[in-house]
C-alpha positions in Angstrom: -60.7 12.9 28.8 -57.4 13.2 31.0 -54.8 16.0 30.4 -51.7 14.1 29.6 -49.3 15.2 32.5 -45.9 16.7 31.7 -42.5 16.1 33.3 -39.0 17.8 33.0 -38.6 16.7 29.2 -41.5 19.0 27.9 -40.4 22.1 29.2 -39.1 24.4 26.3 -35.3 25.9 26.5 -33.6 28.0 24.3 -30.0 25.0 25.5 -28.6 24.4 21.6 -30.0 27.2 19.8 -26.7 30.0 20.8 -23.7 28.7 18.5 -20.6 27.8 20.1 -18.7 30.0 17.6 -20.2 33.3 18.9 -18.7 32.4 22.6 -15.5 34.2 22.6 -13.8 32.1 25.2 -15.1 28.2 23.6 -13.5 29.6 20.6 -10.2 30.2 21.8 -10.3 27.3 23.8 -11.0 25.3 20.5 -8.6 27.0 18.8 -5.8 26.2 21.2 -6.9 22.3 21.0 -6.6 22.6 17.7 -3.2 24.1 17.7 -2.5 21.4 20.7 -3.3 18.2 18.3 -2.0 20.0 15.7 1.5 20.0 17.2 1.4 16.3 18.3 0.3 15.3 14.9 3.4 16.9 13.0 5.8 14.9 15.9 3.8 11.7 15.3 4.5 12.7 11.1 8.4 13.4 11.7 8.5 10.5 13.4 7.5 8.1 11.4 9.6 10.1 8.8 12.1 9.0 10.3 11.1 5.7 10.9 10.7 5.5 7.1 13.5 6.7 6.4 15.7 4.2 9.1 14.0 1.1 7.8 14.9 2.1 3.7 18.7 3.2 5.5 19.0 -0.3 6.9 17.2 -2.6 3.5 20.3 -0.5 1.8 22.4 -2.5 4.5 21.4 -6.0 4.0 21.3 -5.9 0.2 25.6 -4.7 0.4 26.1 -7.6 3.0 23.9 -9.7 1.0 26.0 -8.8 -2.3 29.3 -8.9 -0.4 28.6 -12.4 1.3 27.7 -13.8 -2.7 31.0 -12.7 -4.0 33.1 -13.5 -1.4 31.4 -17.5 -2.2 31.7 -17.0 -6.0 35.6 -16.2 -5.3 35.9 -19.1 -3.5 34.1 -21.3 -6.3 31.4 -22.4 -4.9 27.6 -21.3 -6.8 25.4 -19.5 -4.3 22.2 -21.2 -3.5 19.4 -20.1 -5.1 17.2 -17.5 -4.1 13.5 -18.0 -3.7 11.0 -15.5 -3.3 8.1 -15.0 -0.9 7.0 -17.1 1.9 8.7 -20.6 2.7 6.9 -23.6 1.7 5.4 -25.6 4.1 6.2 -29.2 4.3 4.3 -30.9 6.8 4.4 -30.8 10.5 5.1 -33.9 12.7 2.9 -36.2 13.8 2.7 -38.0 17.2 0.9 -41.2 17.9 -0.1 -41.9 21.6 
């Protein structure tokens, strides 16, 4: 009966068994990724603060020219079409013969 032959794979290591968090200078450098993504996650958050913020601003907006647009066609007599809600209808597309 053969000895099973070993390569590279079998040979024992003590790679993995130190913690990262005992290395001094891996946890600082953590640390100041951390603080790195950390930063750019609060701009990415104000921005889209703002963002929030600008598109509620500007719904504001088209409801006053919406409002002043329907008064200035009830002064003049005229009833304001009616409004529907949510997607248009489709009605058919066109059809061509060849």
């Amino acid at each position: 009966m053969a000895i099973p032959r070993r390569g590279i794979q079998d040979i024992r290591t003590l790679t993995g068994k130190v913690r990262r968090a005992l290395l001094p200078h891996e946890a600082y450098l953590r640390i100041s990724h951390i603080e790195m993504e950390k930063a750019r996650k609060t701009l990415e958050s104000e921005k889209a603060r703002q963002l929030v913020a600008d598109i509620a601003a500007r719904l504001v907006e088209i409801e006053a020219e919406k409002e002043v647009l329907l008064q200035g066609l009830r002064d003049r007599g005229s009833d304001p079409p009616p409004v529907r809600s949510g997607p248009p209808k489709k009605i058919g597309g066109f059809k061509v013969r060849y």
